[in-house]
N, C-alpha and C positions, 0 to 999 in steps of 0.2 A: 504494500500500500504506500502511495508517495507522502510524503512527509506535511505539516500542512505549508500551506505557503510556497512549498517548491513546487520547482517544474522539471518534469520531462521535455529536452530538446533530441532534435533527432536531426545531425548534422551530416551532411553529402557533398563535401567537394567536387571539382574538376577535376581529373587524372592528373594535375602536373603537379610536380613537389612546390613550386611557388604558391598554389594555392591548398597545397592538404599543409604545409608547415605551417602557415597563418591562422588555418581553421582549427592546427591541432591547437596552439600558443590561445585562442581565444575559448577552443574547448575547454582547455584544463583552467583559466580564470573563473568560465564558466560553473564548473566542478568543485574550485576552489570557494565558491557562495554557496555550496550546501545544493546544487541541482542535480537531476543527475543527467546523463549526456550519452548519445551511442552516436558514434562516429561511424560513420560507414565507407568501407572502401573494398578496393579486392584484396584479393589476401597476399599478393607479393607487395603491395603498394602499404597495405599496414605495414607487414615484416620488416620493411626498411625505413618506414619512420623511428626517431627518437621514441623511448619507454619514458612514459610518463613516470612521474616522482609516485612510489610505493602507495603513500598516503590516501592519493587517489585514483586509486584500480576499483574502488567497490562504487563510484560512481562515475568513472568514463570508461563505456564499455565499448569495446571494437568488437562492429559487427561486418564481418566478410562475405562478402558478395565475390560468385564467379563471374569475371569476366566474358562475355558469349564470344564465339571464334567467329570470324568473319573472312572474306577472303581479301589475300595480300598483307595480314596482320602478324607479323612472329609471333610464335609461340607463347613466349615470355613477357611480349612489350606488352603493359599495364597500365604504362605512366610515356608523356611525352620523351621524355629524359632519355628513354627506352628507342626514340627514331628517329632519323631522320626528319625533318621540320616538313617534306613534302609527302610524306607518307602518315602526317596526325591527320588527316582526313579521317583512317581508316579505323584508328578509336577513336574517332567522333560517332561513326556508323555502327561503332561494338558497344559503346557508351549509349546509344539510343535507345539498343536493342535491349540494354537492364528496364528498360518501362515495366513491363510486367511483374518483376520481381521488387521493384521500387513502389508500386501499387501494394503488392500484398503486403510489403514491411508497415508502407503507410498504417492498413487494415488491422494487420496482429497487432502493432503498438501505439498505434493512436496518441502520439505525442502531443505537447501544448503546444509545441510551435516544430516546424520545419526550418532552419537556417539551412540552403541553399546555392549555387552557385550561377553560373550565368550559361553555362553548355546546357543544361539540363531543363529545357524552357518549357518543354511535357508536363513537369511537375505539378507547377502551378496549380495551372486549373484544374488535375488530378486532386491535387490536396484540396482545394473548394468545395469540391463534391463531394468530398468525406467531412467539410466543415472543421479544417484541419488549417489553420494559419500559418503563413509562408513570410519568413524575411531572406533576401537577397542579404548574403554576404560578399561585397565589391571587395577585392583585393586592387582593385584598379583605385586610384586617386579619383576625386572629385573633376580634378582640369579632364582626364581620359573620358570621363562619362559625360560629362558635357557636351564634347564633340559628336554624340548620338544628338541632342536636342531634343525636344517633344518627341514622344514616343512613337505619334500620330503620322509625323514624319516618312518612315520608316511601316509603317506597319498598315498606311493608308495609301503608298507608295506617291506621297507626297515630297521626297526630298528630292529639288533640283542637282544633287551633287552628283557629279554622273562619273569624271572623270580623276585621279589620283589630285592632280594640281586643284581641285576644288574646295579638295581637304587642307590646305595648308592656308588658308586665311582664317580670319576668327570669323568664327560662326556672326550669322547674324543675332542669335537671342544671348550673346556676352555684351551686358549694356554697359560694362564699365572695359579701363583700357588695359594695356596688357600684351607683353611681346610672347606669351606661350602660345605655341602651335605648332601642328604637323610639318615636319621637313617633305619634302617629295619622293626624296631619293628611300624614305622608311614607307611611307604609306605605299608608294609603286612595289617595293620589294612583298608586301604580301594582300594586295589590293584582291586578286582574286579570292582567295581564302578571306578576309576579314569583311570587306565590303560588298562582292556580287556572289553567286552561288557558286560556281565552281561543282559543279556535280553532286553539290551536297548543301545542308541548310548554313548559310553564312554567318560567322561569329556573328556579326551586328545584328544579323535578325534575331540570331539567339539571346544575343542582351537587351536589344528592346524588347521583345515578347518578356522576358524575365523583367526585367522594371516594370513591364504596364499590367502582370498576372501579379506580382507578389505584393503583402500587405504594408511594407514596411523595408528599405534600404538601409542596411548596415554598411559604413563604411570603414577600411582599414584608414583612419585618419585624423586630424582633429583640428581645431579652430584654430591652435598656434599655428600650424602650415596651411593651412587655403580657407580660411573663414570665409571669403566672399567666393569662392567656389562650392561650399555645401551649401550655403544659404542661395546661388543660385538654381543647383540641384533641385532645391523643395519646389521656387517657384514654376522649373518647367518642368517636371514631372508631380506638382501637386499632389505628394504623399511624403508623411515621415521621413527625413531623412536623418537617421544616428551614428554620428563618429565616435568608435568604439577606443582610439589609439590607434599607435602607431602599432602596438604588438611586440616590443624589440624580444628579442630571442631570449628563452634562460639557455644557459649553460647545463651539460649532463655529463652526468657521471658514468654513462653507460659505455664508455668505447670499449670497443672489443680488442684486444690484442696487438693485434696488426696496426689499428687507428691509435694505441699509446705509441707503439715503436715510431709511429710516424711522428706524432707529435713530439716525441723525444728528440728524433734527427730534426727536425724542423727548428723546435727551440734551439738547442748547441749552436745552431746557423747565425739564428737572431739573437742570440745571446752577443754575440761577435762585433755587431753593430751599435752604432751611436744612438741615444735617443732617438726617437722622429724622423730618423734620415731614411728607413726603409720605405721604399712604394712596395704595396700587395697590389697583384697583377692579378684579376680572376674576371670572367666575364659569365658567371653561372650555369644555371645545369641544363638550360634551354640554347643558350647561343654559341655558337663556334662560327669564331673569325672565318673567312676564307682563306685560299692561299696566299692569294696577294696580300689579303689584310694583316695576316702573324707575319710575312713578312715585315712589313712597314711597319707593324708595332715592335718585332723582335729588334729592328734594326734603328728604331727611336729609343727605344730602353736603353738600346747602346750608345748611341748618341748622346741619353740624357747625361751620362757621368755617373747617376745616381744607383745605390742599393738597390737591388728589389728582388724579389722572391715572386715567383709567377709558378701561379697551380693552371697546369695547362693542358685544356682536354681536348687530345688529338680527333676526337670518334664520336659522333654523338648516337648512343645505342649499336648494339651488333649490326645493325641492317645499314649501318651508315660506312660505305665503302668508299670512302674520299676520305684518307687519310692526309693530315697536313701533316707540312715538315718546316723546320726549321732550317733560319739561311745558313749554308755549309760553316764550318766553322765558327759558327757563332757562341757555344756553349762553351769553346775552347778561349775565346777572345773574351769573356766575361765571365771566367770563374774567379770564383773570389767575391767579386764584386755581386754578382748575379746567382741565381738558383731558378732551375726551371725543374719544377715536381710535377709528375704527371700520375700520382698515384692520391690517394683521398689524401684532402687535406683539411684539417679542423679549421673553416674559417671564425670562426668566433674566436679561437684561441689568440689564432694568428693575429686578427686585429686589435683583439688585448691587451699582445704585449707592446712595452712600450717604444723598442726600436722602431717599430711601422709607425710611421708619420700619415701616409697618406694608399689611399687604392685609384686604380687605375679600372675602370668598371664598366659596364655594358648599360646602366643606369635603370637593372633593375631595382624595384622597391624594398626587396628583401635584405639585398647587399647593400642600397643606398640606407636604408635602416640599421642596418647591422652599423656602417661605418660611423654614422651622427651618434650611436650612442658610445661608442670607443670615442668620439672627438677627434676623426680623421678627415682629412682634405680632400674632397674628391674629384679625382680628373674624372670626365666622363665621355663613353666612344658607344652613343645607343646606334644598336642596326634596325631593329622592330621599330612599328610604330606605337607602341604604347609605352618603351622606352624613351622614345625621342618625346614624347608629351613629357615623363619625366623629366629628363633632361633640362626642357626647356624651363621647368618651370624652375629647378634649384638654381640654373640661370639666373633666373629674373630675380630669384633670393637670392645671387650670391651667396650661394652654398655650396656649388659645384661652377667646376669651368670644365665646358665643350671644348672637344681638340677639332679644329678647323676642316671642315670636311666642302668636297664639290656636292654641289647643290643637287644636280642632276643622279650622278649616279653614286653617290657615298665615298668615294674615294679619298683616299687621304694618303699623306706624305710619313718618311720617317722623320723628318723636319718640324713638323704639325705636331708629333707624336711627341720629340724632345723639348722642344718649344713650350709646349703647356703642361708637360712634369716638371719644367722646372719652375716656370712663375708659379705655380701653385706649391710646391715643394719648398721652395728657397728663397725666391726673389722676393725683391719688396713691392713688387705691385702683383703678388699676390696673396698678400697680408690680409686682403678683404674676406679670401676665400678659409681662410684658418681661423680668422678672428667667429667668422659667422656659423663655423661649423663648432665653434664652443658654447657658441649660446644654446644651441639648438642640443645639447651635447645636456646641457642642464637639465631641461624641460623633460627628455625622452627617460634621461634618469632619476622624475621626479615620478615615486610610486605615487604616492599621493591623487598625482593628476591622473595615470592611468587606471589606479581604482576607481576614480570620480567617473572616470567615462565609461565603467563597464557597472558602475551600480546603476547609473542611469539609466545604462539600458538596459538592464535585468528588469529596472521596477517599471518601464516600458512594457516590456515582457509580460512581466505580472498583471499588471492594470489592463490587459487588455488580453489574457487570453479570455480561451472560451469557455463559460460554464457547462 
């Protein structure tokens, strides 16, 4: 029998580790008020998530779902992480296929509420008709949802925006000013998948239908970084909109073996270096440079003079057969100075300590979060387009600097590369970008505030399920 006053949530990410890591960290806050929570995913995609702290196993329960086989899908790939970036069509189409068994869990458990993700757009009105209340959980920033606009848009096939370059101005319903927007060269790189169909239902439909079906918008986010981006949110999509935090990571105790021996060699490394002088090089578990790109990055790291440690993943998933290489003798021209680890690498640890000064990043949210709450500098190289909204906006804080790219097709210099490691790293005109990543450095490590925003939304929660 549930406790009085709690609640049952029944929580379903998206298959990629950027959004089951976010959903776990607001699970277990969740858990941690006394609710209780079944987390759902498959069962190779649990396995490799972090173990929650002992305390709270009797109320965050993982509940495992089979994956359906589809064709053109490996065997084992669960999670984007798992494939090639032009083969996640195919669990998107294996992902659909759980409706039926996402219906019955609905029916056996009958939760208070559903928190939910943006692929899963079936849900919704699924849950309506069992009288079963749905919030979206946005891992995406306020600025990224914005560029959908009225849902009506989109779903009335109302939106004049036809072509990639239509995406890169500010929308017309942003009534205040503002240099954040789409670059060209990111929205063209996956304009067919995110924005028209491509042989399958297109992200954007699947997150309008999810905003215009679900009861209530949870955001990973909060009023110190984009207050007049949530408050526009409410007024063009006319529902609840609640910034939960930013979410910053805990630290665990669980590695296994292999993952201390690594952490052992890694620290010895950083040990060796001066305060602040290290850049961490990692571009997360979704993106891999091309070949030309780890070029010009490998051959700017060299150029910059500075430190830096680079976790560097050649392969995305088994089925990704475009192996990168590095430029010929480069490893030999930069040891000492440089480390390039191609094996797991604890980033929380690493940004921790205190020789790393600053990352070098692909400007997702997870690693941009990780870095602001270590109080690191960050240079930023987004390829996606929901990166490059990032990007743009720690820009416009001055909290990150963008390395100079062509407009057209994303290309960049190993010049570009050393150029903006070092004013952000050293120089004095980029004093702006270190001083602003301290402030921000405060706030994310103020428990206080992140309790505030997750009691809030719990008594949201409360106040308004269903009797």
């Amino acid at each position: 029998m549930a406790e009085q006053g709690k609640l049952h949530i029944l929580m379903f990410p998206w298959l990629a580790f950027g959004h089951l890591i976010p959903y776990l960290e607001l699970a277990k806050l969740i858990a941690q008020k006394g609710h209780r929570v079944s987390f759902v995913s498959t069962h190779r995609n649990i396995e490799r998530l972090p173990k929650p702290p002992p305390n709270l196993t009797h109320r965050l329960e993982f509940v495992k779902i089979q994956l359906p086989k589809v064709d053109n899908l490996p065997e084992d790939a669960e999670a984007t992480i798992d494939l090639p970036f032009e083969m996640v069509r195919y669990l998107k189409i294996a992902f659909d296929e759980l409706q039926p068994r996402i219906i019955c869990l609905l029916e056996d458990s009958s939760p208070d509420w559903v928190i939910a993700d943006f692929a899963q757009y079936w849900l919704y009105p699924e849950a309506a008709k069992r009288n079963i209340l749905c919030a979206f959980f946005s891992i995406f920033t306020a600025t990224i949802l914005s560029a959908t606009g009225p849902t009506s848009l989109i779903l009335q096939n109302q939106d004049d925006r036809v072509k990639p370059e239509d995406f890169t101005v500010k929308p017309k319903w942003v009534p205040f000013e503002t240099s954040v927007s789409m670059r060209f060269f990111q929205i063209n790189r996956q304009f067919k998948e995110v924005i028209v169909d491509g042989g399958n239902v297109s992200d954007m439909y699947r997150l309008v239908a999810t905003i215009d079906g679900c009861d209530v918008v949870v955001m990973r986010s909060c009023y110190e970084f984009e207050p007049e981006w949530l408050q526009l949110l409410e007024n063009i999509y006319q529902k609840p909109i609640i910034p939960v935090g930013h979410l910053p990571p805990t630290t665990t105790n669980g590695d296994s073996e292999e993952q201390n021996e690594n952490w052992i060699e890694i620290k010895e490394w950083l040990d060796t270096k001066e305060k602040g002088s290290v850049v961490y090089v990692a571009f997360g578990s979704e993106t891999k440079p091309n070949q030309d790109e780890l070029i010009e990055i490998a051959l700017g790291l060299e150029k910059s003079e500075l430190p830096f440690f680079w976790a560097l993943r050649k392969q995305r998933g088994a089925a990704d057969n475009e192996m990168t290489q590095l430029p010929d003798g480069f490893e030999k021209r930069i040891k000492g100075r440089g480390v390039v680890f191609t094996s797991w690498v604890p980033q929380l640890k690493v940004l921790s300590h205190e020789s790393v000064g600053g990352i070098l990043c692909h400007s997702g949210l997870s690693s941009v979060v990780e870095a602001l709450q270590f109080g690191k500098s960050i240079i930023l190289l987004p390829f996606l387009a929901d990166q490059g909204m990032i990007s743009s906006l720690l820009e416009e804080k001055k909290l990150g600097h963008e390395i100079a790219r062509n407009e057209l097709d994303g290309s960049f210099t190993k010049d570009a590369v050393a150029c903006s490691l070092r004013l952000v790293m050293v120089e004095e005109g980029g004093k702006v970008y270190r001083e602003k990543v301290n402030d921000m450095r405060e706030m994310l490590s103020n428990k206080d505030t992140q309790d505030g925003y997750i009691d809030r939304f719990l008594y949201y929660l409360q106040n308004h399920k269903k009797v």
